[in-house]
VOGU-3710 file (C-alpha; in Angstrom, 3 decimals, decimal comma):
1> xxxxxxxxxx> 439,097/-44,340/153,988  440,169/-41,163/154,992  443,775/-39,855/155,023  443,709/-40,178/159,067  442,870/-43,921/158,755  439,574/-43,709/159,549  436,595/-44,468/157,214  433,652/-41,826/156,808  430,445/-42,620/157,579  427,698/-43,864/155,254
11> xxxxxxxxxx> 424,729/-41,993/155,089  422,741/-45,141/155,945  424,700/-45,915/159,124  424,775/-42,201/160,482  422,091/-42,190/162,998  423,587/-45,999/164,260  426,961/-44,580/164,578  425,700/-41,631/166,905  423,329/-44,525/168,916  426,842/-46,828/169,444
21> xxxxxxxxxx> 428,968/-44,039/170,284  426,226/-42,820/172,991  425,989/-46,688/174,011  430,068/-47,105/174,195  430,093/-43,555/175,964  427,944/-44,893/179,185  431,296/-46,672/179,675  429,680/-49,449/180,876  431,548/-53,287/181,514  431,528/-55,294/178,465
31> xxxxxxxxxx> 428,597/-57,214/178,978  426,777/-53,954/179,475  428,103/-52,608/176,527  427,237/-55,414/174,238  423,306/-55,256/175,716  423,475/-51,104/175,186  424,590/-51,676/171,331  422,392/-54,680/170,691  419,645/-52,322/171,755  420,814/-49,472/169,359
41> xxxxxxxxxx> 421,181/-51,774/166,474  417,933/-53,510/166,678  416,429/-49,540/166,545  418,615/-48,825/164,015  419,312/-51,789/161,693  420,192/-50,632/157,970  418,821/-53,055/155,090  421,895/-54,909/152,663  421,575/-51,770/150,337  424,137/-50,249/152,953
51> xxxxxxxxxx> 426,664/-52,108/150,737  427,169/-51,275/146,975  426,166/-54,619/144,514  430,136/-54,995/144,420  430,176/-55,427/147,890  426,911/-57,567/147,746  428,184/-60,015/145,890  431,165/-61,563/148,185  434,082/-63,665/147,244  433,946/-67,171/145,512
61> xxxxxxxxxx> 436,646/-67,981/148,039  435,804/-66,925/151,636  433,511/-64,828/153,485  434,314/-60,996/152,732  434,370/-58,548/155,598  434,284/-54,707/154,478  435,495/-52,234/157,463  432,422/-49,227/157,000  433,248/-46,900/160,143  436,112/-46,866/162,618
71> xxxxxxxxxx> 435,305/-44,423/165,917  438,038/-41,946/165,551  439,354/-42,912/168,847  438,936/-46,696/168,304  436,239/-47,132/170,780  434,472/-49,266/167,681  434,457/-50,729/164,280  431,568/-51,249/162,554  432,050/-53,980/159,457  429,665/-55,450/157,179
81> xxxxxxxxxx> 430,259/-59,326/156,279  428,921/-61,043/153,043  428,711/-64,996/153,358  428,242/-66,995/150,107  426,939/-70,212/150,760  428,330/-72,488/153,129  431,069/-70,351/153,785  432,376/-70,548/157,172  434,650/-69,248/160,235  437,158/-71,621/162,361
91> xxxxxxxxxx> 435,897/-71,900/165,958  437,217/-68,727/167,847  436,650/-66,115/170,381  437,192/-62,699/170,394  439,463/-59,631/172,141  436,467/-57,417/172,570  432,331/-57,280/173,174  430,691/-57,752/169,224  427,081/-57,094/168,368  426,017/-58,315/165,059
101> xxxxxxxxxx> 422,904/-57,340/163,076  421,752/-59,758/159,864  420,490/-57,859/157,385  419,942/-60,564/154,705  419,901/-64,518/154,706  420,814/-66,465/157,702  423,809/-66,827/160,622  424,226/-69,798/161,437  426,416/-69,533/164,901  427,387/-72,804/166,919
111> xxxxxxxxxx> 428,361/-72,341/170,398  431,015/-74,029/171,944  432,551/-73,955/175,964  436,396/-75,192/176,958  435,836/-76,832/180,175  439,320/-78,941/180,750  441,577/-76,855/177,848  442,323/-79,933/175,748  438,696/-80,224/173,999  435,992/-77,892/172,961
121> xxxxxxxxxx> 431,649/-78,845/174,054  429,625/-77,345/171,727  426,440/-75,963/174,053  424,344/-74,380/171,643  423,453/-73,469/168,350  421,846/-69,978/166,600  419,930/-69,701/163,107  420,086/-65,885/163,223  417,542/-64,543/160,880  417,360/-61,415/158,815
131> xxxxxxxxxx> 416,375/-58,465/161,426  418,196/-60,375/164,358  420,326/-59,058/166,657  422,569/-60,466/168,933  425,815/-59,557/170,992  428,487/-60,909/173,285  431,560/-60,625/175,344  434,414/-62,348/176,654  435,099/-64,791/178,082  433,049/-67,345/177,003
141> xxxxxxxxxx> 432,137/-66,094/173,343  433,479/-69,307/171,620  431,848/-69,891/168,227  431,891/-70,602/164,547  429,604/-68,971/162,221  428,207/-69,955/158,674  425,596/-69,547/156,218  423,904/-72,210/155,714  421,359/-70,986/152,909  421,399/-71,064/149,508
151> xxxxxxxxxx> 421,404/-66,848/149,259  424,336/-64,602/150,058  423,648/-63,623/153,664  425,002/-60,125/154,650  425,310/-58,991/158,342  426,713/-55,895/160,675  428,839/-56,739/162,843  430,058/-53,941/165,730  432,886/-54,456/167,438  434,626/-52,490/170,739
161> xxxxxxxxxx> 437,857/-51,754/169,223  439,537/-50,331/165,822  439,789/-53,341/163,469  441,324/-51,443/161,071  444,507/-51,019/163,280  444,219/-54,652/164,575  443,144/-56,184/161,642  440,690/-59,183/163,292  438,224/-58,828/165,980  439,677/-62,903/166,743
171> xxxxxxxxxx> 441,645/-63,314/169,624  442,348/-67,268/169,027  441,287/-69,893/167,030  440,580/-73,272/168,318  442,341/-76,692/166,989  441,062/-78,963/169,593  438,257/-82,088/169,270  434,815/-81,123/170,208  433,394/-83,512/172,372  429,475/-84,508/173,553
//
């Protein structure tokens, strides 16, 4: 991390940061904006090297997210998250669009809607695989993510704000039953 607070840029995610920024430039709605990135990360997806063997190898504990470029103006984070196995998020959504790349193992993502406020549906379910890309945006990006492999699974995630200065790209996690 630089002295300004933001992080400099990996050789191997260079040519994605310009892509994003020119994606996030087009100024698009979020929904757009999440399509434009998805785009420039499927062209531009960097392999798990991106991350030294430190960084590979994750925490016993809990999925381990490491901040690797923050858009000097905060338009976007880009962070890199290492899942042991079975580690796992709560059900949440999210304050901004996110893209996410995986660049080794598998993403498990289940889907969930709110219809009434006082329970949770779940309305889908994801096994992204290494080279998959997917994106989303508010509202209506209510999920929990795992890896469900025996591997450490690595993926990219891009979100459109400065994590660094917000800390969490989650805008509320979800108590509440989940229902058929």
């Amino acid at each position: 991390m630089r002295s300004d607070g933001t992080t400099t840029v990996r050789p191997q995610l260079a040519s994605l940061v310009d892509v994003v920024r020119a994606a996030v430039d087009r100024h698009a709605d979020w929904g757009r904006t999440a399509t434009l990135v998805a785009e420039a990360l499927r062209l531009h997806l960097p392999g798990p090297d991106l991350l030294t063997a430190e960084e590979q190898a994750g925490d016993p504990a809990t999925y381990q997210s490491h901040l690797l470029h923050t858009e000097p103006d905060g338009a976007f984070s880009i962070v890199a998250v290492v899942w042991r196995t079975g580690q796992v998020t709560p059900i949440h959504d999210h304050v901004t669009w996110c893209v996410a790349g995986v660049l080794r193992g598998i993403e498990q993502e289940e889907l969930f809607a709110c219809p009434a406020g006082d329970h949770l549906v779940r309305v889908g379910d994801n096994a992204n695989l290494a080279g998959s890309v997917t994106g989303f945006a508010p509202p209506g990006d209510i999920h929990r993510v795992h890896n469900p492999v025996e591997e450490t699974t690595i993926s990219l995630h891009i979100y459109g704000t400065d994590i660094g200065r917000i800390g969490s790209s989650v805008r509320r996690l979800y108590d509440l039953p989940v229902r058929l």
